[in-house]
C-alpha positions as CSV (number, residue, x, y, z in Angstrom):
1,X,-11.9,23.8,-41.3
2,X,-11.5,22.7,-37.3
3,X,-8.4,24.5,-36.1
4,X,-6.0,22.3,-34.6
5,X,-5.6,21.9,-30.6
6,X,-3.4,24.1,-28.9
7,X,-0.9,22.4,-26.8
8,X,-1.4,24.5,-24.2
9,X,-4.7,23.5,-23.6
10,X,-4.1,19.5,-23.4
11,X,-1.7,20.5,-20.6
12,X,-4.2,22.2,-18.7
13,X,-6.4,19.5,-18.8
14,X,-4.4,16.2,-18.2
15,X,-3.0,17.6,-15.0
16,X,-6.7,18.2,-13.3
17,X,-7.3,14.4,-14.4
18,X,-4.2,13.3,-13.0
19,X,-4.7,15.1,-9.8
20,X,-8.0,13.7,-9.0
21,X,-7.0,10.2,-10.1
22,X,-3.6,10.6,-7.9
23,X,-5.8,11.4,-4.8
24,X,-7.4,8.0,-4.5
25,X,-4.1,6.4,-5.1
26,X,-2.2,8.1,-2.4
27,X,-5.3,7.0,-0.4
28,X,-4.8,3.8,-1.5
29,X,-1.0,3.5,-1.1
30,X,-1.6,5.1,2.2
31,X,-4.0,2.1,3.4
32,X,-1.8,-0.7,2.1
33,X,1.2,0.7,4.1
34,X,-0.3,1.1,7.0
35,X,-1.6,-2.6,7.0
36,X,1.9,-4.1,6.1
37,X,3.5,-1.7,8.9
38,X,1.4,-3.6,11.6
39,X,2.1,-6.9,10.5
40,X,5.9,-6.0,9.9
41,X,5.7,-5.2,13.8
42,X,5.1,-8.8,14.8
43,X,8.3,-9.7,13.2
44,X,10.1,-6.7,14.7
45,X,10.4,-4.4,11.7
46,X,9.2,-1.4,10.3
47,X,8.6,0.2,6.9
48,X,8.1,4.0,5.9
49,X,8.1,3.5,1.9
50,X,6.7,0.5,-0.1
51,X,8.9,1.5,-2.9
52,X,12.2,1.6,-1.1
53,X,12.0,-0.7,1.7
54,X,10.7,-3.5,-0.1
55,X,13.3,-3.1,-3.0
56,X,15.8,-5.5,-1.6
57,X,12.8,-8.0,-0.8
58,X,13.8,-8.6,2.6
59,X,11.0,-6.8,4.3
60,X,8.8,-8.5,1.4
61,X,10.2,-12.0,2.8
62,X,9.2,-10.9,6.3
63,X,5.4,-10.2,5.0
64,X,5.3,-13.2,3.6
65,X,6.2,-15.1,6.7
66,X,4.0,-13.1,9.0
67,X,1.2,-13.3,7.1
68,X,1.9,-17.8,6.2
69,X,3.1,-18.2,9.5
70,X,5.3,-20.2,7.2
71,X,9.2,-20.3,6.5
72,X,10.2,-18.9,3.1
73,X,12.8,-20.6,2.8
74,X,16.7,-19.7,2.3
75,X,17.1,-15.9,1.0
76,X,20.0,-13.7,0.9
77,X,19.9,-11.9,4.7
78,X,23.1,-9.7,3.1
79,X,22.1,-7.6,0.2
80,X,24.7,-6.2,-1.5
81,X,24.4,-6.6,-5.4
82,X,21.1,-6.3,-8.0
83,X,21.1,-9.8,-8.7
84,X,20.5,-11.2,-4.9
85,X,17.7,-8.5,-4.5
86,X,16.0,-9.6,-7.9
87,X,16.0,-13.2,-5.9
88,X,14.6,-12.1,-3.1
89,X,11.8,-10.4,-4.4
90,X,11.5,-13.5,-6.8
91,X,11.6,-15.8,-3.7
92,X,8.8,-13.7,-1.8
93,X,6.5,-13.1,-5.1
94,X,6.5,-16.7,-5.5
95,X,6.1,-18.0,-2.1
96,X,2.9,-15.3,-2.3
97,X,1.6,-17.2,-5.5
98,X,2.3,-20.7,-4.1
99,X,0.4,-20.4,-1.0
């Protein structure tokens, strides 16, 4: 009769798979920052985290402009509840798909 896995040894093995699979996404992550940071620069901002600085969507907008050469459009410049980032983001995805 096969004995049943230890659960110690599934944890020794899942964290080797997610390190090497976590290198080429910091890699990755590292790239795409870099790229948005110099096109950010032409419209006179700056980002240092993808994951917080694009969570209100007004650096998102900025990209989006930047990159069209295009106006986006009317978007909340004051971000002060959920609901008004959720449109921004929504107003920048969008423009992205559109054009």
């Amino acid at each position: 009769m096969a004995q049943p896995k230890r659960l110690d040894q599934e944890e020794e093995v899942v964290p080797a798979i997610r390190h090497d699979d976590a290198e080429w996404k910091i890699i990755q992550q590292n790239t795409f920052t870099r790229w948005v940071k110099n096109h950010l620069q032409k419209a006179g901002e700056t980002i240092e985290s993808l994951e917080t600085d694009f969570s209100d969507g007004l650096k998102l907008i900025a990209l989006a402009q930047v990159l069209s050469h295009k106006n986006v459009g009317k978007f909340n410049k004051k971000v002060a509840f959920r609901s008004q980032k959720l449109e921004n983001v929504s107003l920048a995805l969008n423009f992205f798909q559109n054009e």
